[in-house]
N, C-alpha and C positions, 0 to 999 in steps of 0.2 A: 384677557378676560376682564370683564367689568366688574363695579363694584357688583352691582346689583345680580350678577352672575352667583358671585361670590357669596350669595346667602346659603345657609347651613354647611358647606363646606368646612375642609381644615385650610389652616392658611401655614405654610412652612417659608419664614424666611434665611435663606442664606446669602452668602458672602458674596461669591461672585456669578455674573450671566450663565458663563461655561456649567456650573456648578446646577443651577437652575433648568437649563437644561435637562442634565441627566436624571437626577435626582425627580424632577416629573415626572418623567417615560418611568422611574420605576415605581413612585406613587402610586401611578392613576389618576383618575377622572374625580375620584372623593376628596383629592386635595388641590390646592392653589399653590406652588413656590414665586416666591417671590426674590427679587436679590435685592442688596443693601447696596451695589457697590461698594466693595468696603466700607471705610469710615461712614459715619453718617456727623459726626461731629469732633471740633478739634479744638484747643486754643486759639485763639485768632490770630492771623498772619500779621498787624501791624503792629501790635504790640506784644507786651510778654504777658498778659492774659493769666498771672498769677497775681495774687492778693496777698504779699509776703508777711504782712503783718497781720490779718487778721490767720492764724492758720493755715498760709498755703492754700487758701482759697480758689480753685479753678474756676476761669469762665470760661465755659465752652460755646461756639456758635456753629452750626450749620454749615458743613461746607458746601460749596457753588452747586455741585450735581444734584447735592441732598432735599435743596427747597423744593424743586416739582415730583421729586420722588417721595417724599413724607407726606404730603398732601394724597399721592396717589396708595400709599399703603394703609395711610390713616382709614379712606375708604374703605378701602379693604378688608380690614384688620375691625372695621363696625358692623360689618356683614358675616363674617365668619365664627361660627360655630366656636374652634378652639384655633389656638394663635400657639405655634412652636417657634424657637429661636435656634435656629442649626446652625449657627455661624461658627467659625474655627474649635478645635479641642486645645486653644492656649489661653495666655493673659489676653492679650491680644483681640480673640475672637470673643473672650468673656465679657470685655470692653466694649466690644461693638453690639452686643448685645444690650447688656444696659445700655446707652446710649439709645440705641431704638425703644427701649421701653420707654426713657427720659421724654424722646421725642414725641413717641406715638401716645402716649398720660397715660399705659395700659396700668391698670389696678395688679395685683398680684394674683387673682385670682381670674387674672384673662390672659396668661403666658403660662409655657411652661418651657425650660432650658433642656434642650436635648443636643447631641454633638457625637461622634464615630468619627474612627479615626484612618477609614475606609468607606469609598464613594463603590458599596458593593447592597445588593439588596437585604440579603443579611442583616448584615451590618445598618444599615439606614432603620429597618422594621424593629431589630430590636433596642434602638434607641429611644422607641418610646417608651419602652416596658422601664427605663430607667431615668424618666423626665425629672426636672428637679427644678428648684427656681435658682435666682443668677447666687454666685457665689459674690457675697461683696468682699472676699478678703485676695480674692485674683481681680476683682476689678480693681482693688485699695493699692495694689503692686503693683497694676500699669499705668495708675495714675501718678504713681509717687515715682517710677521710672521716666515716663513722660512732663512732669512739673520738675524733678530736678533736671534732667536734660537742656527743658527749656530755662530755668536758669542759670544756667553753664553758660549758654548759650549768648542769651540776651547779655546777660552781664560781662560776659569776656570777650567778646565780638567789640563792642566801643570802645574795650581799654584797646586791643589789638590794633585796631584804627586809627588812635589819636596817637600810638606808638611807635606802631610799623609802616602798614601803609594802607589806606582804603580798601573794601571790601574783603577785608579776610572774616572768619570766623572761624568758633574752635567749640569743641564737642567732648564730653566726658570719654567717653569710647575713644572716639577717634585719636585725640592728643596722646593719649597713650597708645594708639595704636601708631601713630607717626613716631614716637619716640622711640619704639623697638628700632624702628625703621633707620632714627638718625644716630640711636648709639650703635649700632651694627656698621654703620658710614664710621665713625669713629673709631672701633674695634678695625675696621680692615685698615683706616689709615694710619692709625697706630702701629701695627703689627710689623712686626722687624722678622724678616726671612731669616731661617737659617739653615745649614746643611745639613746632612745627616748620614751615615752608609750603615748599610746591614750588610750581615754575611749571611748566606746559606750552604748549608753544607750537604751533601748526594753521598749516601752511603750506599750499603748493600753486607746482604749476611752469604760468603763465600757458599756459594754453589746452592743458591739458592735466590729466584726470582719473586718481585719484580728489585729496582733499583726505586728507591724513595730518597725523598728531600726533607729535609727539617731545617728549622728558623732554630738561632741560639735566644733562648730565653733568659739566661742567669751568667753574668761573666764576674768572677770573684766576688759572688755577692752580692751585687747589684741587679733588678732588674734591667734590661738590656733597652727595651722597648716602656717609655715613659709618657704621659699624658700630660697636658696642661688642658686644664675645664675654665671657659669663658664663664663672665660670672653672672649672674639673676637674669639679665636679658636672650641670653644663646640658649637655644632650643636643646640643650645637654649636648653640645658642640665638643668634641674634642678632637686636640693634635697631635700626632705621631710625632715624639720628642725620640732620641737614645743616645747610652755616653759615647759611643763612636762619632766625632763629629768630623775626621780627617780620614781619609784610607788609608794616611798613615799609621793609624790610630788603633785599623786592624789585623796588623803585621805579629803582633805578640800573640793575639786570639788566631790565627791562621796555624804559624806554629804548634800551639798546644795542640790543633786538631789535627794536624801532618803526623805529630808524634805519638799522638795517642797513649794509652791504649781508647779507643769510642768501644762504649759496653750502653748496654741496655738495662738501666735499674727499675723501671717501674714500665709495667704495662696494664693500661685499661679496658678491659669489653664492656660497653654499657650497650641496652637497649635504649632510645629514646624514643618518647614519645612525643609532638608539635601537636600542641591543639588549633583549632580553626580559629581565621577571628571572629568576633559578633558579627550580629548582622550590622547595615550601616545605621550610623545619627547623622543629624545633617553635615557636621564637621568632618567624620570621616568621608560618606559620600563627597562633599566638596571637594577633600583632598587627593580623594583616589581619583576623581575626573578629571580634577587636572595633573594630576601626574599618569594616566592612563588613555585618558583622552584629549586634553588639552585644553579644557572647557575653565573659563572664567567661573568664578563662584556666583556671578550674578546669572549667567548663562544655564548654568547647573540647575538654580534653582527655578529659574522662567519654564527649565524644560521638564522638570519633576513638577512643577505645578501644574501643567500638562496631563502629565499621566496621571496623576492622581485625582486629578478636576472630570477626567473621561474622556476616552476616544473613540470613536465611531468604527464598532466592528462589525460587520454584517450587518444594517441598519439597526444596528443595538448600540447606546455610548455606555461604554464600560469604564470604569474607575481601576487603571492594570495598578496602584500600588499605594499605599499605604499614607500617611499623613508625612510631607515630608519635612516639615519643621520641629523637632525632636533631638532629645535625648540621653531615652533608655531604650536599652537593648532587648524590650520585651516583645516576644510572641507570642500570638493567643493558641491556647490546647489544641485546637481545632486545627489551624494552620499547619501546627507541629505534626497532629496524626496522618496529615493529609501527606505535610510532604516525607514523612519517613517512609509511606505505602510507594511514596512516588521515586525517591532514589534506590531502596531494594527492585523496583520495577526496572528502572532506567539502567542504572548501574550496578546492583547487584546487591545481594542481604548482608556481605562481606562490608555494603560500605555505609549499613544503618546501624548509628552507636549503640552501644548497648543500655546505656541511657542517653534519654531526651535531653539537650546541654540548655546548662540555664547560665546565663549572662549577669554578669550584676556589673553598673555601672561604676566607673571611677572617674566621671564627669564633676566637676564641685555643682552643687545645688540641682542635679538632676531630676526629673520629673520622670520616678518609676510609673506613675498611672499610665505614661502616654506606652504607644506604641514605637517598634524599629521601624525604619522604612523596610520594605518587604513588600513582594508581589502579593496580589490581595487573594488571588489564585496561583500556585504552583507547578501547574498542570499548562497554564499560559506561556510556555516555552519561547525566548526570544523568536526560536524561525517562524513558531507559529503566528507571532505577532505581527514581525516585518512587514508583510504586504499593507497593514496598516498603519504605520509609522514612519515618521518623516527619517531622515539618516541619524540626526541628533539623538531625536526622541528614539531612536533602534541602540544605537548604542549605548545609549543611558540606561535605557530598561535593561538591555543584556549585564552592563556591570554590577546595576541592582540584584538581578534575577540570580545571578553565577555567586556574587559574594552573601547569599541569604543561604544559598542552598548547599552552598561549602559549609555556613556557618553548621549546618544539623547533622552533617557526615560523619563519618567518625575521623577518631585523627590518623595521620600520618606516623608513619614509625619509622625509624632509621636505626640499623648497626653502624656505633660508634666504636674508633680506636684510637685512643691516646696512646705515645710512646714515648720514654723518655730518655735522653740519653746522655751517661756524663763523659768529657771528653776529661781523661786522667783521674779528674774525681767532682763529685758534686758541687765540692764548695768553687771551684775555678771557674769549671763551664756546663751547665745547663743546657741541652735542646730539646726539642721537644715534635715531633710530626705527629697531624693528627690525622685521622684519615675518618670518613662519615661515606655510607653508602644507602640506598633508598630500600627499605624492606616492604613497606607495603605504603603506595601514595598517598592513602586516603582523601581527604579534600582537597589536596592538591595537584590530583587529577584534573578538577576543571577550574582550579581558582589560585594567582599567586597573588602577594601584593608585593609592590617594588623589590624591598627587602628580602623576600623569599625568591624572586627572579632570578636576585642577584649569589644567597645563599645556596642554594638548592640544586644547583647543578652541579651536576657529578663532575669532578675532572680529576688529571691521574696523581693528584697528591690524596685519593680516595682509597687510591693503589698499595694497600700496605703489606709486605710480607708478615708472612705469619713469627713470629717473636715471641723469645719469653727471657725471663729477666736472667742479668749472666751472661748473653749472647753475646759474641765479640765481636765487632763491626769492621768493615774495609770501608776507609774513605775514598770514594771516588773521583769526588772532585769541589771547588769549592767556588762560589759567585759569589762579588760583590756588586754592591750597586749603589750609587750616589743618589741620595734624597734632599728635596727641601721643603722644610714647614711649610704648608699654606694659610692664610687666615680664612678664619669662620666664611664659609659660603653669603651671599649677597639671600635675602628673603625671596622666595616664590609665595603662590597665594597659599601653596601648600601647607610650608614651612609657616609662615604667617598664622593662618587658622588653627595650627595646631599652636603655636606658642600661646595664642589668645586665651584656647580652650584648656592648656593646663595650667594658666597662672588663675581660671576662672574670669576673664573677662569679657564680658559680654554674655550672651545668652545665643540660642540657635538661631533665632530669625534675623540675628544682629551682625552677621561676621560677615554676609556680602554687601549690605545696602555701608557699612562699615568702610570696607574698602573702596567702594565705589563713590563715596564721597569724599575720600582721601584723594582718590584718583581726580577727582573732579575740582578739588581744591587745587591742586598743581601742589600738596604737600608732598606726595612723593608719586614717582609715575614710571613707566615698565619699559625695562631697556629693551630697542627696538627687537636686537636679535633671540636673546634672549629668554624675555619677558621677565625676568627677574625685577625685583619692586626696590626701589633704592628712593632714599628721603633729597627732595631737591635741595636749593641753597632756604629756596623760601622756608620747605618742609626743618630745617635744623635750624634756622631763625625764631623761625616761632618757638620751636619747642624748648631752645636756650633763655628764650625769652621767659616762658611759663613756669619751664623745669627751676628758675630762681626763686619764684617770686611761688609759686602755686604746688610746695612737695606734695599734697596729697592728692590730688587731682591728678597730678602727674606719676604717682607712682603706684605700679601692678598690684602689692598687696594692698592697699588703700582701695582700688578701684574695686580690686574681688572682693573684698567685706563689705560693699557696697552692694554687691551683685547676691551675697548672702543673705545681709537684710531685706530687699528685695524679696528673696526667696522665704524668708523667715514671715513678713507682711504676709505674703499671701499663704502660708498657712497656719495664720490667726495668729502666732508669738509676738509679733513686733506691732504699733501702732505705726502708719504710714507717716503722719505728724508728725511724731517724736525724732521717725528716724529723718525728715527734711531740714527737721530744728536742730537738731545734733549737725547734719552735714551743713547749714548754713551758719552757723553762727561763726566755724572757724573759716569759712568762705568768706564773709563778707570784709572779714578781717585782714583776709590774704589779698584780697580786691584793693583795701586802703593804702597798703604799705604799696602794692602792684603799681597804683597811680601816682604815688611818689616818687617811687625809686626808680621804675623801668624808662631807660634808656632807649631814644629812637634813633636807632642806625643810619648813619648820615649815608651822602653819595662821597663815594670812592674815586679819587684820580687815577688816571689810567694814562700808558703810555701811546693809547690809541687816537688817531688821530680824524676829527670829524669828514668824512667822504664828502659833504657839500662845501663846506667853507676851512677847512684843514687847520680848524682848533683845537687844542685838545677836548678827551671825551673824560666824560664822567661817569662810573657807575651806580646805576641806580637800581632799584629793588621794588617790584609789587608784586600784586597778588598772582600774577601769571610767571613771575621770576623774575631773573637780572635781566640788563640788557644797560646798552649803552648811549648817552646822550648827548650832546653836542655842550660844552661851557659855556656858548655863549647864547641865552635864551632867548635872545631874538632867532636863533637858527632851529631848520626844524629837523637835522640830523639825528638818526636814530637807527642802530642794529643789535638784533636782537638776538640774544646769546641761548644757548642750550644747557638743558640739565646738567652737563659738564662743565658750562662755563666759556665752550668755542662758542664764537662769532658763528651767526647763520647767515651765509652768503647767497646773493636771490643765483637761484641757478638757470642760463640762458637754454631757452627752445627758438624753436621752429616759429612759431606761434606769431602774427603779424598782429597789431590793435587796430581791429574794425575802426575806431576812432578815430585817431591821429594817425596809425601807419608804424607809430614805431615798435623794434621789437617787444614781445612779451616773457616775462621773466617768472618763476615759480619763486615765492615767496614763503616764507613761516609765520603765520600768524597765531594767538592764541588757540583758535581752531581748528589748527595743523594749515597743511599748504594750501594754497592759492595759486591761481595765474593771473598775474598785474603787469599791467602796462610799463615799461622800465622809465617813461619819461615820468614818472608821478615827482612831486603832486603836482605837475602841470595836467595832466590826465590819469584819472582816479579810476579808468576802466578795470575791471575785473570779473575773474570768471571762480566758478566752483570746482576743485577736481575731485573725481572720483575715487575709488580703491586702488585701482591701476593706474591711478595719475592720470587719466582722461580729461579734457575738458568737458564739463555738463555745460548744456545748453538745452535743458528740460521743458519744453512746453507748457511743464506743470503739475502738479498731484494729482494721481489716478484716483478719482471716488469708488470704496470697492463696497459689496455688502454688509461686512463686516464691521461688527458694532466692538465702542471699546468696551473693555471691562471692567471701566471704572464708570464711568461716565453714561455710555451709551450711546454717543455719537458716533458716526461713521469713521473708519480708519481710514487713510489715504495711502498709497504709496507715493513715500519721496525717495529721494538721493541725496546724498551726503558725500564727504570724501573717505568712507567706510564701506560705500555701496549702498543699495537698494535697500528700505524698511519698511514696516508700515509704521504709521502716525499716527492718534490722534486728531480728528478735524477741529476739536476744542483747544488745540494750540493754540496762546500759552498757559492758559486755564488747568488745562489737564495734558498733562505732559508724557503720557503712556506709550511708550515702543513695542513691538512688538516684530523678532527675526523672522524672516520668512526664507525660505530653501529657494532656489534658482528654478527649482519648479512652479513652485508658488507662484513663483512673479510670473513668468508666463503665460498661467493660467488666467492672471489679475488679468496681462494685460491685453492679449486674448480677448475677454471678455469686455474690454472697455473698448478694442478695437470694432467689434462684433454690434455691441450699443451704438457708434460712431456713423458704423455702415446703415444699421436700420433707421436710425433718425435722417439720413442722408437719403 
């Protein structure tokens, strides 16, 4: 629509296309949406674009997309009636909003702030009844979030350079987020194995069924079974220690139970009750997809952006869930009424609580205003949705859909039986069996999480005779069994997001673009089989490096009171200033002594011997990791080593070089594998492989209809050695991915086939 279109109308700008979209079709014809593509302005890329001295001064410019599209809103936005700003319910979207006001010179009395945290009609119509103007103390917190970052950034990026090795950089978040990473690498190399045996002991009360097992709990006093807690870094990690460290060790405790008398002193009946958990924040979601479904946290959220931006159901695009950048656990009245109507229907009145459960967060700096993630409708049942949803996007919603609708169920109940028993007398020996059986499932009828998976199943130590105290027992029989310590598990994205989120560091929209730049640094990267996140050589360099010279930066409580003020700026107690001049002044100090003192890691002799000219090799260190170099600099020997430190050796195919003839070799390079010519560097031929290690020999990027979301230029389908994606055509401008299903591409290419034939 043109400007001149656009006179007496409403003009409603939002964040992104997809967004635009729906949010019209629910409109109408009386209003204009328009989209921002996110940002509309940033710090400038070649410099650091702060004024440290006068105030923390920001200059902001215009990014690349934003010059033809501010030109085309400003039109706009001079024709229209009234002018709304719908962009995100965060700091974030509150930022992008000023910013457009900044841009477009709108007076105060030509916007007004509206935002919902659900792309539902409802939800969008009563947005206005609550328009407001911008909030400057949410815009004061992303800007003081954003100006420090960038000083982090700018400033510790050239000492890391002039120190380590060209092209690294380092990030408030992130350093501390690598540093979990490299003391966890430290904690497992540290860790000294050691043995361990338990006994358990099979009783039974004569002439009476079933036969139970008990664990000894208490041997002369001591507890039996011991704990050692890893310290501030380990996600409340603990190991199974006990004083039996020999099965020698069990021969006196074997005894006392042969001889008895085994009596029964204490017996427990409880009812218990399990309540459900909340619904999801973005943390939890992340975690449970990938430990549920296996989904990356950058994956996670690409596909909840989705659902919640709208999907095409029945020539209708519906917004299936909720805002999914968040976290508190709130649900609106409404939701709540709907879906209690809806699990008494479904399931039964047996499984609607007798009160409406309310959640309260234990998030640090939580944002009660926002909403949970939640179906925006409860009545939108996964099956029902399926036919319109890709497989990701189906099981995403189903995990959303099932852990919202457990959360309002009622709880689960179980008879419990503790029993205890001393073998001759309390003070000697201690056991103890417990037995737990299900009385009524409540919400976990359709919802477990890991923990519950693994708790919740019934098996036969649930099996307890009936007992009461005084009972005198027959030993039946007795098993030992040989144990060794393990050390603290290696991080998953899981494990990770959750440490991040209870030390308070970072915020919700920070914990994947977080990892993913880690990952992108080569600070630490995902063992193949795995996927477990371990810190590389580079990733424990750096952070030895910093962790000296930079304790506050580097360390978790420092970083969350940072993420407090923050939180405390944007509502109104903190001045943003104050708190950058407090964080700079001991920064800039820590910087001076950094440039003095910090040591640059020399290259390493090694007993390995150069493949071209069979000198020795030296190790060296950059920003993609170790590898190895020939001593004498005229040669150009060079192999490159892996996160563990082995030699990566080119591995031989089949493969002839169209060029020269000679064989072709799969190679490792920063970008993962290759196919190269083995005569190099006499012949530099090379190919791309695929996900299955295919040679690409690509024609080219498919031009398909699809606009980006940032930008607005067309996607392409490329290839990579990951498989098929779409692209961005404003590559390297605008650098937008976007996964597509095995169906998708068919259809792209289908259609590009189909164009090919009729121009033909």
């Amino acid at each position: 629509m043109t400007a001149t279109n656009a006179k007496g109308k409403k003009l409603v700008i939002v964040e992104s296309p997809t967004k635009q979209k729906t949010i019209s079709k629910i409109l109408g014809n009386d209003y204009i949406v328009r989209s921002s593509f996110g940002h509309v302005r940033d710090l400038p890329s070649k410099d650091i674009g702060v004024d440290i001295e006068h105030n923390f001064t920001p200059t902001y410019v215009p990014v690349d997309r934003a010059k033809r599209l501010i030109a085309e809103l400003t039109a706009v936005a001079k024709n229209a009636s009234e002018i709304y700003l719908a962009t995100d319910p965060d700091r974030e979207g509150e930022a992008i909003a000023w910013h457009l006001v900044e841009l477009l010179k709108l007076p105060k009395d030509r916007y007004q702030r509206i935002f919902f945290h659900e792309i539902t009609p409802d939800a969008i119509k009563e947005s206005f009844a609550h328009a407001r103007k911008i909030d400057d103390n949410l815009v004061n917190a992303q800007q003081a979030r954003r100006i420090l970052d960038r000083i982090v950034g700018y400033k510790l990026s050239p000492l890391l350079w002039k120190k380590i090795t060209s092209g690294l950089s380092a990030g408030r978040v992130q350093s501390v987020a690598v540093r979990l990473l490299a003391e966890r690498a430290k904690e497992i190399a540290d860790f000294k194995e050691q043995e361990y045996w338990t006994l358990g002991a099979q009783f039974e009360k004569p002439q009476t069924a079933p036969q139970f097992w008990a664990r000894v709990l208490k041997w002369k006093g001591k507890n039996v079974e011991q704990t050692t807690t890893y310290h501030l870094f380990a996600e409340d990690y603990k190991v199974k220690n006990t004083v039996f460290d020999t099965e020698a060790s069990l021969a006196p405790l074997s005894d006392v139970l042969r001889k008895g008398p085994n009596k029964v002193v204490k017996v427990e009946k409880k009812e218990v009750k399990q309540k459900p958990k909340p619904p999801f924040i973005t943390s939890s979601m992340q975690q449970d997809a990938y430990n549920k479904l296996g989904f990356a946290s950058q994956k996670t959220m690409m596909t909840a952006q989705h659902l919640y931006e709208g999907i095409e159901i029945s020539g209708q695009t519906v917004g299936l869930i909720t805002y999914m950048r968040t976290d508190s656990f709130n649900v609106s009245k409404l939701l709540q009424e709907q879906t209690k109507k809806f699990i008494g229907e479904k399931y039964g009145a047996q499984f609607v609580p007798a009160k409406q459960p309310v959640y309260k967060s234990k998030v640090m700096g939580a944002q009660e205003a926002h909403e949970s993630i939640h179906p925006t409708d409860v009545r939108r049942t996964p099956q029902l949705m399926k036919p319109f949803l890709t497989a990701d996007q189906y099981k995403l919603y189903e995990l959303i859909w099932l852990r919202f609708v457990a959360s309002q169920m009622a709880d689960a109940v179980f008879n419990t039986v503790s029993i205890d028993i001393a073998a001759q007398d309390e003070k000697t020996c201690l056991l103890r069996a417990n037995g737990r059986t299900v009385k009524f499932p409540g919400y976990l009828s359709i919802y477990k999480d890991s923990e519950e998976e693994e708790n919740n199943e019934d098996s036969s130590s649930a099996l307890l005779p009936i007992l009461a105290e005084g009972d005198e027992l027959k030993l039946v029989s007795l098993n030992s069994k040989p144990h060794k310590t393990t050390p603290p598990p290696c991080y998953n994205e899981a494990s990770l997001i959750k440490t991040l989120e209870k030390h308070g560091i970072g915020r919700p929209s920070t914990y994947a673009p977080t990892i993913k730049t880690i990952l992108d640094r080569k600070y630490i990267a995902r063992q193949p089989k795995t996927s477990k996140l371990v810190a590389t050589d580079l990733g424990i360099t750096v952070t030895e490096s910093l962790k000296g010279f930079f304790k506050e930066i580097m360390d978790l409580s420092y970083t969350a009171g940072v993420e407090e003020k923050l939180d405390q700026v944007a509502e109104g107690g903190q001045k943003w200033v104050e708190l950058l001049g407090d964080f700079y002044g001991n920064f800039s100090r820590e910087l001076a002594e950094a440039d003095k003192g910090m040591q640059r890691p020399g290259a390493q002799q090694t007993d390995e011997k150069c493949p071209i000219c069979g000198k020795m090799m030296l190790k060296k260190r950059s920003r993609f990791g170790e590898y190895l170099v020939c001593s004498d600099s005229t040669c150009k020997g060079k192999v490159n080593l892996s996160s563990s430190g082995e030699k990566v050796q080119p591995q031989a195919t089949n493969e002839v070089c169209d060029k020269c003839g000679a064989p072709m070799v799969i190679r490792t390079g920063r970008r993962g594998q290759f196919l190269a010519c083995s005569a190099y560097p006499k012949c530099k031929n090379t190919f791309s492989l695929d996900a299955q290690g295919n040679k690409v020999t690509s024609s080219g990027p498919i031009v398909t209809d699809r606009l980006c979301e940032k930008c607005g230029k067309p996607m392409v389908l490329r290839t990579s050695k990951r498989g098929e994606f779409l692209g961005c055509s404003g590559y390297p401008k605008c650098k937008t991915i976007v996964t597509v299903t095995p169906q998708e591409i068919e259809q792209i290419k289908a259609a590009d086939q189909a164009k090919k034939e009729k121009s033909a």
